[in-house]
N, C-alpha and C positions, 0 to 999 in steps of 0.2 A: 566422101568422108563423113561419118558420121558429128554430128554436130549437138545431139541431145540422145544421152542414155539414161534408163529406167535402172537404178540397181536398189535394193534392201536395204532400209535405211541402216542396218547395223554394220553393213557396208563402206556404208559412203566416206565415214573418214578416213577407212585404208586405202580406199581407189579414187575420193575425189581429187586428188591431187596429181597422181601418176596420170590420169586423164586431163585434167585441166591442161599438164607438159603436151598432150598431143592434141590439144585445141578442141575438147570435149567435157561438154558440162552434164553434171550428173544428175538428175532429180533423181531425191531418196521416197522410195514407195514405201508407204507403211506398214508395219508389222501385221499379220494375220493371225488374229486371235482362235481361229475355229480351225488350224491346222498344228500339228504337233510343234511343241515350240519350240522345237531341234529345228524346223523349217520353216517358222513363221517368216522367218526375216529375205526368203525367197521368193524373189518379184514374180518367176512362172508359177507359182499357183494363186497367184492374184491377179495378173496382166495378161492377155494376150494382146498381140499385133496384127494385125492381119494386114499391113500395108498400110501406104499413104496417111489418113487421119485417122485410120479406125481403130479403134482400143475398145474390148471385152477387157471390162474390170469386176471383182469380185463382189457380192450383195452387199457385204462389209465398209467398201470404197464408197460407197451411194451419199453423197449431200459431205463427202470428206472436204478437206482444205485443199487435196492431193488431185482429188475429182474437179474440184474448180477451178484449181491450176490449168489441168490439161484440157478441161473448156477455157478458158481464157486465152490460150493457144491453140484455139482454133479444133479441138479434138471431138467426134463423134463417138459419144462412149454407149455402150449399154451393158446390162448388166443379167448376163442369164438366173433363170428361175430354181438356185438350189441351195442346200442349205451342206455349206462345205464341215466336214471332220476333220478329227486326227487322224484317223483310222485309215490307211488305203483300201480304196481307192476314194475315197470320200473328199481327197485335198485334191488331187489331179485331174477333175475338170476341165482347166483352162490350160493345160500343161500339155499342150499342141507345137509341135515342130513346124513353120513354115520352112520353107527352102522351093523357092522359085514358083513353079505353080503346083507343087505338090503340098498336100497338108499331112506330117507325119504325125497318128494318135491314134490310139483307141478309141472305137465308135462308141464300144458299149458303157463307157465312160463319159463323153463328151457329152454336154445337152446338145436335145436333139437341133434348136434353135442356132445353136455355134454350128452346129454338123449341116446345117441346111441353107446359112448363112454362110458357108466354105463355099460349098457347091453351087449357089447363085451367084457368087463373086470369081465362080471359074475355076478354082482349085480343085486336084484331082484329090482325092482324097487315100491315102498307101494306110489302109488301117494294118495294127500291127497289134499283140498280146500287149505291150506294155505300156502301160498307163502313163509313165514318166517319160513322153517321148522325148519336149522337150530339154528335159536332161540330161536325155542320154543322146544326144544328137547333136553332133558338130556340124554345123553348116559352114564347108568350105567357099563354097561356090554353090549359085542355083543347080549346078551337077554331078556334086559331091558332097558325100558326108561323111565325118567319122565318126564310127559306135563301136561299143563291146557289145551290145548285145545282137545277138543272130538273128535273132525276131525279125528288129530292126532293118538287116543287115538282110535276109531272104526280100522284104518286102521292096527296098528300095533300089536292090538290083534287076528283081522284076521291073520296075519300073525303070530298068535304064538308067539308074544312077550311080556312078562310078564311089565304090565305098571302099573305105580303108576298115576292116576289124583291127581292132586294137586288142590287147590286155586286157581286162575286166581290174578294176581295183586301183591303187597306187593314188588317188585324189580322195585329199583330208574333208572330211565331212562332220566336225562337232558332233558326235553321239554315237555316229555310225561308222561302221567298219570304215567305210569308203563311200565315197562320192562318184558323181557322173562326170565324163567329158563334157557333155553338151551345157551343164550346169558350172563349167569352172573353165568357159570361153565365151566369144561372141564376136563376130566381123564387126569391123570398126570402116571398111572401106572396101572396094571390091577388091584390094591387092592387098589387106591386111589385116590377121586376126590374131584377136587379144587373149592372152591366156593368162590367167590372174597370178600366179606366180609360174616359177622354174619349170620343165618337164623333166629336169636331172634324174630326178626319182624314178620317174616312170619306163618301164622298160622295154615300150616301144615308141619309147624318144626318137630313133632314126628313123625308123617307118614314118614316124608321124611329118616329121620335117621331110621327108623325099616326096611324100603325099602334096604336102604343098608346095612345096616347088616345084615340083611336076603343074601344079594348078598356078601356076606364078603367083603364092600368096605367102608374103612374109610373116612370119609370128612375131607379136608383139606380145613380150610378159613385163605386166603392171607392177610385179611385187618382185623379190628377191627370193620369197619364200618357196618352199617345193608348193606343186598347183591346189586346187582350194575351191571346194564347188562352195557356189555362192547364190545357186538359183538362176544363174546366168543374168547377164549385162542385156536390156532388150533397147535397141538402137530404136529411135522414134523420130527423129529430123537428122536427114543429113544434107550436108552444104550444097 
């Protein structure tokens, strides 16, 4: 069970609470001035995880309050050599899908340093067209995932991974038409994943719940609201 999540700090008052009921404390990551500010307040293109203590944080993070924090807690951070935009692909960077020992991203996006640091740490690497991986990637299990987009959805079946296509659309994203799955969920335990509000809206609501229960993983929705990308929840200590 996950026991410390990374979410945006514009966030944290609507989900620190509905977490804290399921025994999970949030640290709010700071806002990202050098990506569009429809998106600043989303923790994947400031955070990556790559397991255990490791955390890729963005140039920005460097000497923060938020950096000393998660050295004080024991975290090995570094911090790749680039100078993030608004503009895509300029903010997605660090915006890397793990899921078991696959790393789902764009190469020609990532630094080379991250992409070289996957691959000494054993990750296979499923490069894929879209730069947003992960937002656009629900990681059910290290053997499933669910996306709309096909990119995604070709590469990761190559690789043996059991995928659900979805819908493309139906998740609220401040600016933008729509948001991502991957960016408006996140595993909170290996039998339980959070989804930040309702799927009522979304129109492959039963798909998506037969998906996980076929994978015995129950959905947890934090909010009452229809669902809501948020940059995704990235789990950092669990119990």
């Amino acid at each position: 069970m996950a026991e410390t999540v990374l979410i945006g700090e514009i966030y944290t008052e609507l989900l620190e609470k509905p977490l804290e009921k399921l025994g999970i404390n949030a640290i709010p990551v700071p806002g990202n001035g050098f990506v569009d500010p429809r998106l600043s307040g989303h923790g994947d293109l400031s955070v990556l995880h790559m397991g255990g203590k490791i955390l890729w944080l963005a140039p920005h993070l460097r000497r923060s309050r938020f950096a000393e924090r998660l050295n004080s807690m024991g975290f090995a951070l570094d911090y790749p050599d680039i100078l993030q935009s608004a503009a895509y692909p300029g903010d997605a960077q660090l915006n890397v899908c793990i899921c078991g020992k696959y790393a789902i991203c764009n190469k020609s996006i990532v630094p080379t340093e991250i992409v070289s640091n996957l691959t000494d740490s054993g990750f296979e690497i499923l490069d894929c067209r879209q730069g947003y991986a992960k937002c656009s990637v629900c990681v059910v299990t290290e053997g499933a995932i669910i996306t709309a987009d096909r990119g995604v959805e070709a590469a990761a079946r190559k690789a043996g991974l059991d995928v659900l296509l979805i819908e493309p659309g139906y998740i609220a994203l401040d600016g933008f038409d729509c948001g991502f799955i991957g960016g408006s969920s996140f595993r909170i335990s290996r039998s339980k994943l959070a989804f930040t509000g309702s799927l009522d809206v979304h129109p492959s609501k039963k798909d998506i719940l037969h998906f996980l229960k076929a994978h015995e993983v129950e959905a947890v929705y934090l909010t009452k609201r229809p669902i809501f990308d948020i940059g995704s929840g990235i789990p950092i200590i669990e119990k």
